[in-house]
C-alpha positions, -999 to +999 in steps of 0.1 A: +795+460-662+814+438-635+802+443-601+833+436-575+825+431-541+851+447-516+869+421-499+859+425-464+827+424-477+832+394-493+850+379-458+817+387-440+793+366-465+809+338-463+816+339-426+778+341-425+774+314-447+795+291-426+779+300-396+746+290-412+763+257-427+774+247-385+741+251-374+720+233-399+748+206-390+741+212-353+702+204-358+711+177-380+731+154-358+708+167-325+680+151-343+703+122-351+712+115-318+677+115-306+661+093-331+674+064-311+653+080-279+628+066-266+592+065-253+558+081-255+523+080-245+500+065-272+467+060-252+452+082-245+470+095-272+496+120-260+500+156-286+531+145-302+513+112-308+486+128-323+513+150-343+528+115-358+491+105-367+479+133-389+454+142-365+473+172-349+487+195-381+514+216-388+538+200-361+568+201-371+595+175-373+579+158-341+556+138-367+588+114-371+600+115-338+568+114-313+593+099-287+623+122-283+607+146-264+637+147-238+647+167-211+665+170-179+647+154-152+638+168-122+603+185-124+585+211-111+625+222-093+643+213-132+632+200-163+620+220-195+617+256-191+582+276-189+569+280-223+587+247-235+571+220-219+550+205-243+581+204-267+607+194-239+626+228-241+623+240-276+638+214-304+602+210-319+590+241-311+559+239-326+546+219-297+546+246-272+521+271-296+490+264-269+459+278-273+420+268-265+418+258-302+451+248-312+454+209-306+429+180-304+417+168-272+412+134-262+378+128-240+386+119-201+364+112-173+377+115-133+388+083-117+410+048-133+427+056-161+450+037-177+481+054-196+500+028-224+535+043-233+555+025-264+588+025-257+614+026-288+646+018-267+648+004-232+659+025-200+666+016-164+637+037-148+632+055-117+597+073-118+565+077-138+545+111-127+515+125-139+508+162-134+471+179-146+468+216-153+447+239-123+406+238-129+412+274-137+446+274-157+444+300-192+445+275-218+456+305-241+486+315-223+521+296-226+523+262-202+543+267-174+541+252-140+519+281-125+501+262-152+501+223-133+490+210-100+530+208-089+518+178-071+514+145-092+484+130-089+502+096-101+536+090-088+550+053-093+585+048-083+600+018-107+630+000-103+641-021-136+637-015-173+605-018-193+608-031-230+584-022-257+556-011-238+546-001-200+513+013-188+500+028-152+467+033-138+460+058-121+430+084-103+425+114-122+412+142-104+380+155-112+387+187-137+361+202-162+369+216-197+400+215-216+429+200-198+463+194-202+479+161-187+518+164-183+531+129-178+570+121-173+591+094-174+624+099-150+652+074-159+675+061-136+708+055-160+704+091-172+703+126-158+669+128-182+636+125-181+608+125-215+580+145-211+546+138-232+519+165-225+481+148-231+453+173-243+421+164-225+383+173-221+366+170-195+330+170-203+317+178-163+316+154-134+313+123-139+328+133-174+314+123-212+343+103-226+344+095-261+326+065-268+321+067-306+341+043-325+355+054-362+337+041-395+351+012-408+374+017-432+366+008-468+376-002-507+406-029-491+425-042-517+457-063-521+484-057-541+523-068-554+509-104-537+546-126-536+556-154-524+560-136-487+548-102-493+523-083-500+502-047-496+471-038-490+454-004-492+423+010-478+401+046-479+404+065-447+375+063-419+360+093-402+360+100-370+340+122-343+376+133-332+397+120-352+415+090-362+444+082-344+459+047-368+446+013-384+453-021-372+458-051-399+446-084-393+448-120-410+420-134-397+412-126-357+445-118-352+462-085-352+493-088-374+503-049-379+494-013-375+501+022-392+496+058-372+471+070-403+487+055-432+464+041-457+482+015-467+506-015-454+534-040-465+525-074-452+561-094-450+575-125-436+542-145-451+540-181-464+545-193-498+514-212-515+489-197-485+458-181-487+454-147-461+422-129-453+428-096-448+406-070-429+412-036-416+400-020-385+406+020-373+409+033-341+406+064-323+427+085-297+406+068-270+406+036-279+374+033-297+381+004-322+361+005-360+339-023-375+363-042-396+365-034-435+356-056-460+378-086-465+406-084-491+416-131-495+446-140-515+472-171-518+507-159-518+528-178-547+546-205-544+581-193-540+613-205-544+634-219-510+667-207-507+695-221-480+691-201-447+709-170-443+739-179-420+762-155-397+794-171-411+790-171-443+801-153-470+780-145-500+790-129-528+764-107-552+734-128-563+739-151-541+697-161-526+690-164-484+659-172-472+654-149-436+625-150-412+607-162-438+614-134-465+642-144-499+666-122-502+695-118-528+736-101-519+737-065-541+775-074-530+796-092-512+789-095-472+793-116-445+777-112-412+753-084-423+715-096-412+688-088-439+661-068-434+647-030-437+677-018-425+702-040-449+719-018-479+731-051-489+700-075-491+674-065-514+639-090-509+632-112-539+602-134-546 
């Protein structure tokens, strides 16, 4: 038997459908357009931060984007509305679910503290403010800004444009209990601002911060060792709270990080030199692991090639050598830089 759907019937699916289609689009390039934005708190570590880590769960798409939390500026009188704060007005909605439970807290004591923001792109800045929730807010109800002290505690007025990193210091009022720090950054060359909300306990006056440091992560290995590459791999540590990333080092010094990755491509080494590898973990406040054991291998000696040049044109296996790294044309290009980002260059020994 042949089912026919009347036509009108027939109009209104696919109406439906399209409509469906335009907003999945919608999302799509609103995300896209934000993934070049632009700055968040990472110490103490702010929620979405601890989203991008693993240690907050079930976030959302903010795990890829911990620093597009954007709004208009203009708080307490504009800014996100009540109930979005945390997620800057609703795109990752999943940060404004707030409860006494829901996220991790990072341990805070009154007085000097200092907040580290990574920056992803540069802005010409106006303010940094820092707001803290009322000593008898309802950690269970919605934040809104019956919520906040409407007063900053930290305001630092900022004329120029930060790159990379930027930190303040500032006085925290006394508070007990769970917490929630709302800290802002207003830029100048923009009508918006990026909020970062901070889930804090306060363990009493003078406060109990979190002075137990991860276990050191173990079972380090090294892998796919190349002439300028190579990986490494590693168990996970344990933490009293939890653990917020890993940094690498060769040596004393730090030559990379991951936000709870287990593992990590070393690139731009040597030829024909020998690395010692260790791994150390570190928690949202800073507490900083006894380093793993130590992973040593000699990178192969590895072919030179002629410096990549601006210029030139190279056709499909033609062999660059870039920042230290070999790379061979798929194709041919000419003024297309290698690296992570290159659909042309693909690394070679």
């Amino acid at each position: 038997m042949t089912i026919r759907l009347p036509y009108q019937g027939m109009i209104k699916m696919l109406a439906a459908g399209a409509i469906m289609l335009m907003l999945s689009i919608a999302m799509l390039l609103l995300l896209e357009n934000k993934a070049s934005a632009h700055g968040y708190v990472s110490n103490p570590s702010s929620r979405a931060a601890l989203c991008a880590s693993g240690v907050n769960k079930n976030c959302g798409l903010i795990i890829y984007e911990p620093y597009s939390l954007e709004a208009l500026k203009g708080f307490p009188a504009a800014g996100p509305a009540d109930g979005k704060i945390a997620s800057a007005n609703g795109l990752f909605a999943p940060l404004d679910e707030q409860s006494s439970t829901r996220w991790t807290k990072v341990n805070l004591s009154p007085g000097p503290t200092t907040f580290n923001w990574t920056l992803k792109v540069p802005h010409a800045t106006a303010a940094w403010k820092y707001y803290i929730t009322k000593q008898d807010w309802n950690p269970n109800a919605p934040l809104s800004r019956a919520s906040f002290d409407l007063t900053p505690f930290c305001n630092v007025p900022y004329k120029g444009q930060p790159s990379g990193s930027y930190s303040d210091t500032c006085n925290v009022p006394s508070r007990t209990g769970y917490q929630v720090i709302l800290a802002v950054w207003e830029i100048s060359d923009t009508a918006n601002a990026f909020y970062n909300v901070i889930d804090v306990n306060f363990g009493g006056s003078p406060g109990t911060p979190d002075t137990t440091a991860p276990t050191a992560p173990a079972g380090l290995t090294a892998s796919n060792v190349a002439a300028t590459s190579a990986t490494v791999s590693w168990t996970a540590s344990s933490d009293n709270v939890g653990v917020a990333g890993y940094r690498i080092y060769n040596g004393s010094t730090q030559i990379g990080t991951t936000s709870g990755a287990l593992s990590y491509n070393l690139t731009g080494l040597t030829a024909n030199t020998a690395y010692a590898i260790t791994v150390k973990a570190v928690d949202a406040a800073g507490n900083v692991s006894a380093a793993s054991n130590t992973v040593n291998f000699t990178t192969i000696a590895g072919t030179t090639y002629p410096a990549w040049n601006a210029s030139t044109a190279y056709t499909g296996g033609s062999k660059v050598t870039y920042n230290g790294v070999n790379y061979e044309a798929k194709w041919w290009t000419q003024g297309e830089t290698p690296g992570s980002n290159s659909s042309v260059w693909k690394v070679i020994p």
